[in-house]
N, C-alpha and C positions, 0 to 999 in steps of 0.2 A: 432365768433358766432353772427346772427342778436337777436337786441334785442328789433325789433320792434315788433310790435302784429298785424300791417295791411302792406301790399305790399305796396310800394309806387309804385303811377303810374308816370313818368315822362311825364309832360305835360307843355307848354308853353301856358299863360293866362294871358292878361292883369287883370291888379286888381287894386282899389286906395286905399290904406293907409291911414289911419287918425290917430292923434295923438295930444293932446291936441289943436281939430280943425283945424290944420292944416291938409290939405290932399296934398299926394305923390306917382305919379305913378310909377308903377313897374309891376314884371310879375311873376307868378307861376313859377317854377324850378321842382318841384315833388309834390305830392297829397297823400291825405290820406282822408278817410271820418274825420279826429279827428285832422286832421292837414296839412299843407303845409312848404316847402322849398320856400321863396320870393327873388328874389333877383332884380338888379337894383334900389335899393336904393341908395340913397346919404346922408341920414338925419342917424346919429347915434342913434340907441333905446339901451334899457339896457337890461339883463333880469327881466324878472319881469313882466315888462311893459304889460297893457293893450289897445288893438290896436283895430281898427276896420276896418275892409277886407271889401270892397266892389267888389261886380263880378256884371255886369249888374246893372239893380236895387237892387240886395239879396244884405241884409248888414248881417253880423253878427261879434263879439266881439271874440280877440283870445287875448292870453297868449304869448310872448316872453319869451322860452327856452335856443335858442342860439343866439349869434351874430359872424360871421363872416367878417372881413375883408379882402376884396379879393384884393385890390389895394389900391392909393391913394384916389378913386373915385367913389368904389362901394362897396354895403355892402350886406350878404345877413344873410336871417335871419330864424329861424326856430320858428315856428307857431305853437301852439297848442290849437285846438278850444272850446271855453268853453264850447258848446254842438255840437252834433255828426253834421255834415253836410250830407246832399243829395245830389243825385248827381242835383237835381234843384237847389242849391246854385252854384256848380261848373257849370255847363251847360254840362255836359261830362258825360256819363254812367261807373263809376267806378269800377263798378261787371265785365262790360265785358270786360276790360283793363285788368285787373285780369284773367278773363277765358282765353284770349285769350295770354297773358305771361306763364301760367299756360301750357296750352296744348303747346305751342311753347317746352317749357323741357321735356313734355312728348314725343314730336314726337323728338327731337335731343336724349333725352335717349333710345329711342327705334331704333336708327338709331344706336348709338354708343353699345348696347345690340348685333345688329346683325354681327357688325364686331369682334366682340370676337370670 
């Protein structure tokens, strides 16, 4: 059973990382107005940790939830933003990723309805 509250969009985005001033590129994996999947890290975070996401010029301050280890060489990490983001932070319209996921199930269910 999902036990998210927002869809994730999966989207590929660069972003730089910062963490106690040092800064580390990386790139979106999935989205959420509340949160993201980062991955292409190298630098170990913990949970806990408060991080700072740059996209373009928008900076804002996120929370480390998870940390995964995907190799010897990359990590990726789950995001939670300490206030809601727009889709002007992300540069991506996130409603219409949403609608357009959204109606994708409704026309395969309505395709899979008519072969019954």
């Amino acid at each position: 059973m999902e036990r998210r509250r927002e869809k994730r969009t999966k989207m590929v985005l660069p972003v730089k990382l910062s963490i106690s001033g040092a800064s580390h590129l990386a790139h979106t994996c999935d989205l959420t107005y509340t949160g993201a999947r980062v991955g292409g890290l190298h630098k170990e975070l913990k949970t806990g940790e408060i991080v700072s996401l740059q996209r373009g010029s928008k900076k804002a301050k996120f929370k480390v939830v998870w940390v995964q280890q995907l190799g010897a060489t990359e990590i990726h990490v789950g995001l939670q933003a300490l206030e809601r983001q727009t889709n002007i932070f992300w540069g991506v319209d996130l409603s219409e990723h949403e609608r357009d996921a959204r109606n994708n199930v409704d026309a395969l269910m309505a395709l899979m309805g008519k072969k019954s």
